[in-house]
C-alpha positions, 0 to 999 in steps of 0.5 A, spaced: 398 248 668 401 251 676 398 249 681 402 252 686 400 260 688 406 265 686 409 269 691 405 275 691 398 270 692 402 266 698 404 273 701 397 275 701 395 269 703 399 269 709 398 276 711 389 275 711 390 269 715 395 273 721 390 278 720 383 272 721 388 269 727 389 276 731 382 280 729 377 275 728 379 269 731 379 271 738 372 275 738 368 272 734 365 267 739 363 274 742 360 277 736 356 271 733 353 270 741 351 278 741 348 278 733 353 284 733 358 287 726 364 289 727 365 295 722 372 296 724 374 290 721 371 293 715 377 298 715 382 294 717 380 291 711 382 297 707 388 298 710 391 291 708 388 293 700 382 288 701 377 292 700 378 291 692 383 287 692 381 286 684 380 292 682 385 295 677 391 301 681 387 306 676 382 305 679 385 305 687 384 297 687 390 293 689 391 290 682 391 282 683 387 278 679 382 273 681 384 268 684 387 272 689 380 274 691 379 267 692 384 267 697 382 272 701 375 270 702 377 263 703 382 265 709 377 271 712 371 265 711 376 261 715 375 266 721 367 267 719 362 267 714 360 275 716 366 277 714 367 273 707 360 275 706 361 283 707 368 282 701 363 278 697 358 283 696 362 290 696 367 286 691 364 281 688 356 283 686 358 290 687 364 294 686 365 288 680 360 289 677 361 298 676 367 295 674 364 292 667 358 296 666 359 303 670 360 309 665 367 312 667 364 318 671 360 312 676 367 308 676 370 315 679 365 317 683 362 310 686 368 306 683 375 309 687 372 310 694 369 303 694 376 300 692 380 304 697 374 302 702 372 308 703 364 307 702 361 301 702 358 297 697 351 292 696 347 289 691 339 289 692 336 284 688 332 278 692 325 281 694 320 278 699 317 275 693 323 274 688 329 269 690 330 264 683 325 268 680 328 274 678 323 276 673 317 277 680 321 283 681 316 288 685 320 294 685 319 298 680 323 305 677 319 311 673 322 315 669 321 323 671 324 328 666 332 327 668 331 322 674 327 315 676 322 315 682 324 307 686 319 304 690 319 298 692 323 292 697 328 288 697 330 283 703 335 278 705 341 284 703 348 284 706 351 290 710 343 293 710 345 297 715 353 299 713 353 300 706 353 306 703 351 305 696 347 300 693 346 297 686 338 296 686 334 291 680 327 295 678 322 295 673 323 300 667 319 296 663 313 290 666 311 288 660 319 285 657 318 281 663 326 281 665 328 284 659 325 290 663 329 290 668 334 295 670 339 297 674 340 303 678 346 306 683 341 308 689 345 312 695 344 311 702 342 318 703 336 319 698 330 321 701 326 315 701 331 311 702 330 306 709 333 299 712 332 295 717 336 289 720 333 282 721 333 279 727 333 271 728 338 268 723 340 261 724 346 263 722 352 268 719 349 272 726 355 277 726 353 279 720 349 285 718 344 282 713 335 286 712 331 289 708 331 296 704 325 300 702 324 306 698 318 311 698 319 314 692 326 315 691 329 320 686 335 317 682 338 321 677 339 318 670 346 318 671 345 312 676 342 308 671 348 303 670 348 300 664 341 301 659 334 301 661 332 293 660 340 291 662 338 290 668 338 282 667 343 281 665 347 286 669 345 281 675 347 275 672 354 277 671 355 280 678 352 274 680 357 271 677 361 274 681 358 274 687 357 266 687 364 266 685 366 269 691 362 264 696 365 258 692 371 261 696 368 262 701 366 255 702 374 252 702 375 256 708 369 254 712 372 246 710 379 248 713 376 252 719 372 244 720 378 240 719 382 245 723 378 244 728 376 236 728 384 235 727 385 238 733 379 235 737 381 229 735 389 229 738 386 232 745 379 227 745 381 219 747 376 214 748 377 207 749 384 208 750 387 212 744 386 218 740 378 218 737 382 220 731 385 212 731 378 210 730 376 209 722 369 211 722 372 219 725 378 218 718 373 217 714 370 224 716 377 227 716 378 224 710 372 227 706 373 234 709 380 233 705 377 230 699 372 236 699 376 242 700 382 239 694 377 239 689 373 245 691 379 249 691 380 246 684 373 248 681 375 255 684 381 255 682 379 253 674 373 258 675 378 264 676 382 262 671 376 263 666 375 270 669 382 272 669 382 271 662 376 275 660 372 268 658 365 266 660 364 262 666 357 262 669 357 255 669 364 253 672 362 257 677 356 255 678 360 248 678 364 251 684 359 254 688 354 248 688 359 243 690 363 248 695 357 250 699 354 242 699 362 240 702 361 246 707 355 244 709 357 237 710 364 238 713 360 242 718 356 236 719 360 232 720 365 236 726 360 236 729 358 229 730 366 228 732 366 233 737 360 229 740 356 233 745 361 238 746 359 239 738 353 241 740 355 246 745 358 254 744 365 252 748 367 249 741 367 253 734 364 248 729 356 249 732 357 256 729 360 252 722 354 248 722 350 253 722 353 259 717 354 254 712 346 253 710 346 260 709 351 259 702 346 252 699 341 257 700 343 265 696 346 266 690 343 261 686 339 254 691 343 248 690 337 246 687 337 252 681 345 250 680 343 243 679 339 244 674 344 249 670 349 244 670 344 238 667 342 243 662 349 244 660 350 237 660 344 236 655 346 242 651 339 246 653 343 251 656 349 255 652 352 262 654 353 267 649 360 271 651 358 277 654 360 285 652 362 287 658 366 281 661 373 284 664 379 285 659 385 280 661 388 283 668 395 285 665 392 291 660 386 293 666 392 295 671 
């Protein structure tokens, strides 16, 4: 097995750092203070070929494979959690997921101008009263001769106000509980259609993150992604996705610390030398490292799978468990080297802590990720292969 990143994933490495060093780095104090989103980055983005940096060429994507996804949301993460979760969302639970389940006529329509970054995709899932509990949806989708009839809410969405297409979870069926669930490709501009941004967040503040209503949206059938009563399982392979994406995420915010730590602790002297001679500050550096190397590998092991075409719910459900729990612990201790100063907006790890409680939290709990990985364990969770599961990137270009 080859660790090390081939020429074309290290070139693509180098160019996102440059782009977080100069685009991101020098403003996001600024945005994060004034709960702003920069939407231009988004079309910085899809200048560099970012915006669907695994989408197959046929379909205007870059043609990379998964593990460059990895890098990129790493490095953009490095730089803020907003702007990973944006790539996150359009990429990974969106655009991915019309990559394996659209009809080839949604692909051409909603596919190619998101993967040029040319519109803007999301995901509408979480509810106010359905997080882990998928199956309390309460949005509901009837059917109307050729169209279907959305009403319902949903909360805790990404890019609520940018995106311009989003893929929405309704019921078609309640009484097949999440076998009656389906998903739907709903237009910012249907009538009906409304958002709202939530104000007030601990975290993730130069992000764009609220709610969608809709009153009675008319959806063509066309828009029905997949087969009535697919929806579950549309969710749960773009969630896959998704958490994948976080994973990544999580192994910049752990470099974005150690960067900021490492430094702190050349400039910072007590007791007459570097903070960095005393052993209890090593042992929080030393466990930032720890924690970023073997996030990186389980990301790295789930996007292997993924690159393959081969079933990876519970790597990656591995991955982003332990990725996000490292994160939120190398922010932790960041703060504590950085003492008082860590408390303050004059340093970057104050923003690190508190970005990195959103990630334990969406796209499966720590505490749901806990359980999927004992019931692997104890063999009461098994995964079937998936009809839909990408085809090796070599014959998808």
């Amino acid at each position: 097995m080859n660790f090390d990143l081939t020429e074309e994933q290290d070139l693509l490495r180098r160019t996102v750092r440059s782009f977080v060093d100069k685009e991101i780095m020098p403003y996001i104090g600024e945005w994060d203070a004034n709960h702003h989103f920069e939407t231009s980055i988004l079309k910085s983005l899809a200048n560099l070929g970012l915006m669907g940096v695994c989408i197959p060429e046929k379909y205007r994507g870059s043609g990379m494979d998964y593990n460059s996804l990895a890098i990129v949301c790493e490095e953009l993460e490095r730089g803020d959690t907003a702007f990973r979760t944006a790539v996150s969302v359009h990429t990974g639970l969106n655009s991915l997921t019309l990559l394996q389940w659209g009809t080839e006529n949604q692909k051409r329509k909603y596919l190619v101008p998101q993967a040029k970054g040319e519109k803007i995709g999301a995901f509408g899932l979480t509810e106010p009263g359905a997080g882990s509990d998928v199956a309390s949806l309460g949005t509901t989708a009837i059917k109307e001769g050729d169209h279907y009839i959305l009403s319902g809410q949903k909360t805790w969405i990404s890019l609520c106000d940018v995106a311009d297409h989003f893929i929405v979870f309704a019921y078609t069926d309640k009484t097949k509980k999440h076998h009656g669930i389906s998903a739907f490709i709903v237009e910012r501009t249907m009538d009906g259609f409304s958002s709202k941004a939530i104000k007030g967040k601990l975290g993730i503040r130069a992000g764009n993150t609220g709610e969608l209503f809709f009153d009675n949206v008319k959806v063509p059938e066309e828009n029905l992604l997949g087969k009535e009563g697919e929806g579950f399982k549309i969710a749960m392979s773009a969630l896959d996705n998704g958490r994948f994406t976080v994973a990544a995420g999580a192994c910049g915010q752990i470099m974005a610390c150690l960067e900021a730590s490492v430094k702190y602790c050349h400039e910072r002297k007590t007791f007459g030398k570097e903070i960095g001679k005393h052993q209890l500050v090593q042992q929080m550096i030393a466990k930032m490292e720890a924690g970023y190397q073997m996030s990186r590998l389980l990301v790295f092991r789930a996007g292997e799978l993924k690159n393959q075409g081969k079933r990876n719910t519970r790597e990656t459900s591995l991955a982003k468990w332990q990725a996000c729990d490292f994160a939120n612990d190398a922010a932790n201790d960041a703060v504590q080297i950085h003492g008082a100063y860590g408390y303050s907006n004059e340093y970057p790890v104050e923003r690190y802590l508190r970005n990195s409680k959103a990630p334990v939290i969406y796209e499966g709990t720590r505490e749901i990720h806990t359980i999927m990985q004992a019931e692997y364990v104890l063999g009461y969770r098994k995964d079937k292969p998936l009809d839909h599961m990408l085809p090796p990137w070599a014959n998808s270009k």
